[in-house]
C-alpha positions as MATLAB code, in Angstrom:
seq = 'XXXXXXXXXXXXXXXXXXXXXXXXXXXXXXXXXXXXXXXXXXXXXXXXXXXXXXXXXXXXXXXXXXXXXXXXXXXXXXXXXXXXXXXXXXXXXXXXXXXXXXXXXXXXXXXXXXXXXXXXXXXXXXXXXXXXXXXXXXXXXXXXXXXXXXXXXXXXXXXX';
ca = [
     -18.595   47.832  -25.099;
     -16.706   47.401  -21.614;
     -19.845   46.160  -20.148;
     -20.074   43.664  -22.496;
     -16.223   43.088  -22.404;
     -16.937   42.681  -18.234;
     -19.637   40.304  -18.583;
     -17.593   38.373  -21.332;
     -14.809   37.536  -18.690;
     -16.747   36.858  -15.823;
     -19.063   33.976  -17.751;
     -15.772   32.401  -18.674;
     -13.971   32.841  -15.611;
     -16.906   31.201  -13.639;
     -16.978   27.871  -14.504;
     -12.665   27.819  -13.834;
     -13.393   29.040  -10.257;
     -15.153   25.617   -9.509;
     -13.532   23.069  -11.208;
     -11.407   21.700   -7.880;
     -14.365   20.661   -6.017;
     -15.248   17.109   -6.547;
     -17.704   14.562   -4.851;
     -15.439   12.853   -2.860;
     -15.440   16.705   -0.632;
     -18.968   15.906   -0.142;
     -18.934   12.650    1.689;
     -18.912   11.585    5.266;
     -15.788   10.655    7.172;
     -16.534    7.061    8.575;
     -14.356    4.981   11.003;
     -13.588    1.605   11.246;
     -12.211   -0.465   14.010;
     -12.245   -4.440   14.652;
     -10.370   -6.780   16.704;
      -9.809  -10.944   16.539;
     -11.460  -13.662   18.196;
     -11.470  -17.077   18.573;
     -13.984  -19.675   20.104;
     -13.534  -22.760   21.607;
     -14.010  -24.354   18.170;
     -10.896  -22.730   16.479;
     -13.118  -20.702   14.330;
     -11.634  -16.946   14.045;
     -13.228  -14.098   13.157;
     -12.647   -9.931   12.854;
     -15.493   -8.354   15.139;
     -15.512   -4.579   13.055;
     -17.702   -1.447   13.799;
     -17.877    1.144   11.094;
     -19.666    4.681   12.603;
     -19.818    8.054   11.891;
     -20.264   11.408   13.424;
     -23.523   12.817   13.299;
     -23.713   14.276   16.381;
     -23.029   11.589   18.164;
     -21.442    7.972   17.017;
     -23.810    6.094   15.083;
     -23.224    2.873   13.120;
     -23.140    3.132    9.382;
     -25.960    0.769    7.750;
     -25.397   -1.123    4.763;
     -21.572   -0.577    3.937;
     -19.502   -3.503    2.221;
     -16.820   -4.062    3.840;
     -13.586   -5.866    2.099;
     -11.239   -7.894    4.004;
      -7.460   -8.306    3.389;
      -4.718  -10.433    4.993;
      -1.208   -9.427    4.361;
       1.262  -11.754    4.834;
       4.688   -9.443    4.507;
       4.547  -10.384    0.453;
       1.011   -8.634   -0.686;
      -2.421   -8.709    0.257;
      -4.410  -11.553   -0.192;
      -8.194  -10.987   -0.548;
     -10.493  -12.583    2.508;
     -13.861  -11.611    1.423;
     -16.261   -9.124    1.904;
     -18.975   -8.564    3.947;
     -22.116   -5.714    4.362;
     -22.637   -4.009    8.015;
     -25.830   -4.696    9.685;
     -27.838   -1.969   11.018;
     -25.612   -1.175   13.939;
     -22.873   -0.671   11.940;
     -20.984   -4.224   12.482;
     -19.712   -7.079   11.276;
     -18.962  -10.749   12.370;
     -15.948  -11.884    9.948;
     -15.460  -15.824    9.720;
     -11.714  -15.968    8.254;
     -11.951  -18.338    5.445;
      -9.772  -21.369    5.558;
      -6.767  -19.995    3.864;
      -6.347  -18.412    7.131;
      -6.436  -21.677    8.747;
      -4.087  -23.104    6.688;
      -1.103  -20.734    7.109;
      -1.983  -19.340   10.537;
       0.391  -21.924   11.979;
       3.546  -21.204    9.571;
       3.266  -17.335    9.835;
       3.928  -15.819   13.132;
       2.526  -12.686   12.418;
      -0.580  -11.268   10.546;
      -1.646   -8.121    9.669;
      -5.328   -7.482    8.748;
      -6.867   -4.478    6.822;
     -11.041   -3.512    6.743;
     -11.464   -1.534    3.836;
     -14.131    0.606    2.995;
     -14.199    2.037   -0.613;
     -16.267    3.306   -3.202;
     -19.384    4.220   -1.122;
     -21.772    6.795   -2.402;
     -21.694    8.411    1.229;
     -18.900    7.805    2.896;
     -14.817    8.521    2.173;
     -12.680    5.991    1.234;
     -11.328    4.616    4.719;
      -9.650    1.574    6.190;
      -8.023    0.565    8.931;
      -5.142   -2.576   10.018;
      -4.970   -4.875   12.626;
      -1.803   -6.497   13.696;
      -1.829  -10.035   15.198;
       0.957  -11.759   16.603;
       1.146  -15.610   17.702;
       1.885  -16.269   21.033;
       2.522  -18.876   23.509;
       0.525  -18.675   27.614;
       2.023  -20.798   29.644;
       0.816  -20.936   33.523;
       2.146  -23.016   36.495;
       0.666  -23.010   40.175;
       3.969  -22.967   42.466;
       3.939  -23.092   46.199;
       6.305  -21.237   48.100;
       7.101  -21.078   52.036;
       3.150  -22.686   52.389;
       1.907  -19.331   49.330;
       0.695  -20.743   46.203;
       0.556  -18.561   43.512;
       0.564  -18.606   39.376;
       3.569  -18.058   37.218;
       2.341  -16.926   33.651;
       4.893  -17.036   30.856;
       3.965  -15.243   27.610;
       6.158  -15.644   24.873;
       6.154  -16.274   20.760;
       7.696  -19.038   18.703;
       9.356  -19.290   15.651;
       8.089  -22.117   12.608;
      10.889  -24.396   14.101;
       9.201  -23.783   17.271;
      11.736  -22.281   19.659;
      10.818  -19.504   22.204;
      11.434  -16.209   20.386;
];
């Protein structure tokens, strides 16, 4: 009768000792990192690398990537885009960016990757801040040499 008893409690303690683990403790840890460009023709674009450790860094194939802009109110959706076999990306920032790029001074993008049968939910945020370069060859006692000035401006466009 205690035998039975015994075997009794273990069956139904069993399935209880398991029920914490989910998927999500199975899937790889990816990273992602990006930065902004911009060519001579004004386009801009996020340049992102999503990899993984296995053993070494290798890209991760095939993940959709979605792209946010926040603009200090909420995020507003840029589109999404799928790795290539390296693990990267070549973002063209839709117009909308074009259109307020030159009222906001300050942007803040986000790569997000999410809902990937092998990889954690991950993203990461890139901050971008308008600025101003200014450079000026000077002479000085017969030395010429190049001033740079670096500064931002506000939307009524004074030096901040």
């Amino acid at each position: 009768m205690r035998a039975l008893l015994l075997i009794l409690i273990c069956v139904l303690v069993k399935p209880h000792s398991v029920s914490g683990y989910t998927m999500q403790d199975e899937k790889a840890r990816a990273r992602i990192s990006f930065n902004f460009s911009e060519d001579f023709d004004n386009n801009s674009y996020l340049m992102v690398r999503v990899l993984t450790r296995q053993g070494r860094w290798v890209g991760v194939e095939n993940a959709t990537i979605q792209f946010y802009l926040n603009n200090s109110i909420d995020r507003i959706p840029l589109g999404s885009q799928v790795t290539n076999g390296n693990g990267e990306i070549k973002f063209l920032l839709p117009e909308i960016y074009n259109l307020i790029k030159d009222s906001i001074n300050q942007f803040t993008f986000y790569a997000v990757l999410s809902d990937h049968p092998n990889y954690r939910d991950t993203e990461a945020e890139l901050m971008i801040t308008n600025i101003i370069m200014k450079m000026e060859l000077l002479e000085k006692d017969s030395i010429n040499f190049v001033e740079v000035s670096i500064y931002e401006q506000d939307s009524l466009g004074l030096k901040i």
